[in-house]
C-alpha positions as a LaTeX table, in Angstrom:
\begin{tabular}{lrrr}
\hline
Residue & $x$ (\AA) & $y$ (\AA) & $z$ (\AA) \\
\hline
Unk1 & 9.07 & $-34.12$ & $-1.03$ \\
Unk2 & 11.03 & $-30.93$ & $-1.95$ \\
Unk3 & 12.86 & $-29.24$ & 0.35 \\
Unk4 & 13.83 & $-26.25$ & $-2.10$ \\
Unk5 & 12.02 & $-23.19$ & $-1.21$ \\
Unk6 & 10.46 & $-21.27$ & $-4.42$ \\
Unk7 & 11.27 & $-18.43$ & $-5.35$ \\
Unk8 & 8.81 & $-15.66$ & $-5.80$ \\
Unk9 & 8.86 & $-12.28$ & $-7.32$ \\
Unk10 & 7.08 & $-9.20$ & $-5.58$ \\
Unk11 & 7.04 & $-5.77$ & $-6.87$ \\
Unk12 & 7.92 & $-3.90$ & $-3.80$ \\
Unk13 & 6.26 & $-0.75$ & $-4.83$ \\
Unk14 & 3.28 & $-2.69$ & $-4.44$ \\
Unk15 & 3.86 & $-2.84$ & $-0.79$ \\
Unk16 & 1.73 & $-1.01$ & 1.36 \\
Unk17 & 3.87 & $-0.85$ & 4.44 \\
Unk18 & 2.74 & $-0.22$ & 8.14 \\
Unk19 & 3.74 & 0.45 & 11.71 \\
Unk20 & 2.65 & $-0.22$ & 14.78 \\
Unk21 & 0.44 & 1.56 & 16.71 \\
Unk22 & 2.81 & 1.22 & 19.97 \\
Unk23 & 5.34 & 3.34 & 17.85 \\
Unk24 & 3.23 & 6.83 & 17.96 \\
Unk25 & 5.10 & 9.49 & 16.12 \\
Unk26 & 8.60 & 7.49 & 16.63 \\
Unk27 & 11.08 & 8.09 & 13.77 \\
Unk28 & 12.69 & 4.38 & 14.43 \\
Unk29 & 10.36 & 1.78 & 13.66 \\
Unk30 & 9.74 & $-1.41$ & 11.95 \\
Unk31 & 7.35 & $-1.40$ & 9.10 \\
Unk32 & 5.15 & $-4.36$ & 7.90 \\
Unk33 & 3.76 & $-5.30$ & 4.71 \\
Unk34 & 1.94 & $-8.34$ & 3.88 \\
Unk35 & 0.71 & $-10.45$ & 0.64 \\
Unk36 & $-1.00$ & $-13.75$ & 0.63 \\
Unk37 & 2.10 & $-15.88$ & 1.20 \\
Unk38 & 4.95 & $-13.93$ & 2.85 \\
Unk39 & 5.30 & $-10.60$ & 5.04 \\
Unk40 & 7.68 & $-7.96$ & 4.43 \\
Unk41 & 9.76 & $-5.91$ & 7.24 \\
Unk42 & 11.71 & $-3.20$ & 6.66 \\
Unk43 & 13.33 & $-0.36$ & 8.61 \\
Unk44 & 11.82 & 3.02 & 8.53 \\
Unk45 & 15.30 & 4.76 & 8.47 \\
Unk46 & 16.53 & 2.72 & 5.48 \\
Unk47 & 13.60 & 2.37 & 3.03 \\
Unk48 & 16.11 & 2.30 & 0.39 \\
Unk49 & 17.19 & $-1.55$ & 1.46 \\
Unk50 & 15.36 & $-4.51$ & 0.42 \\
Unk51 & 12.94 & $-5.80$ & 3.09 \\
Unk52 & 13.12 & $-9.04$ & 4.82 \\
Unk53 & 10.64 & $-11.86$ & 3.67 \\
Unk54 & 9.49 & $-14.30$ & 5.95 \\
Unk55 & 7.04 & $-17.18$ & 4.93 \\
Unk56 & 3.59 & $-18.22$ & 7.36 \\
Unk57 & 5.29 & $-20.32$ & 9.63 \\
Unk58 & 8.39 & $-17.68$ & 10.10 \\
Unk59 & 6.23 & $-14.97$ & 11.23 \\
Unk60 & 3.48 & $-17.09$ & 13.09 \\
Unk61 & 7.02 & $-18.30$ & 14.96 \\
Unk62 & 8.19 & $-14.80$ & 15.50 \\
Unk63 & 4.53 & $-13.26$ & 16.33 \\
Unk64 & 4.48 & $-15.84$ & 18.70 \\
Unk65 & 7.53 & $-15.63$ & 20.32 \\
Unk66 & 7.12 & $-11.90$ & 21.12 \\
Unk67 & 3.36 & $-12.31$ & 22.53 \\
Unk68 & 5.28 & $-14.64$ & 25.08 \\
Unk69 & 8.15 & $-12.42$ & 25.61 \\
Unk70 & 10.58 & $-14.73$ & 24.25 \\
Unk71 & 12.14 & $-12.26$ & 22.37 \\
\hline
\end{tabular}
C-alpha cells in the first residue's frame, strides 16, 4: 500500500466559503468550504492566502476534538 498522498487540484474560486453561525456579525472568523474529498479553511481577514486543506479523517479528528473540548 501507498503511503503518498495524491495530489489534487481545486479551483478555489469554486469555493463557496462559510462561517459559523456562533460568529454573528464578527469581522474575525474562520471560513469553511467543502468538496467531496477535502474541506477548505481560511481566515476571513486574509482571503488573499491559500486555504488550508484537510482530508475526511483530518477534519472528522478536528470536529471531534472541539465537540469534546479538546481543543
Amino acid at each position: 500500500m501507498s503511503t503518498r498522498r495524491r495530489t489534487q487540484v481545486i479551483p478555489m474560486f469554486d469555493l463557496e466559503f462559510r462561517k459559523s453561525t456562533y460568529s454573528a456579525n464578527a469581522q474575525a472568523c474562520a471560513e469553511v468550504a467543502d468538496t467531496p474529498t477535502l474541506h477548505a479553511v481560511r481566515d476571513s481577514k486574509t482571503l488573499e492566502q491559500s486555504p488550508l486543506m484537510f482530508d475526511r479523517a483530518e477534519w472528522r479528528a478536528f470536529i471531534d476534538a472541539t465537540r469534546t473540548h479538546y481543543l
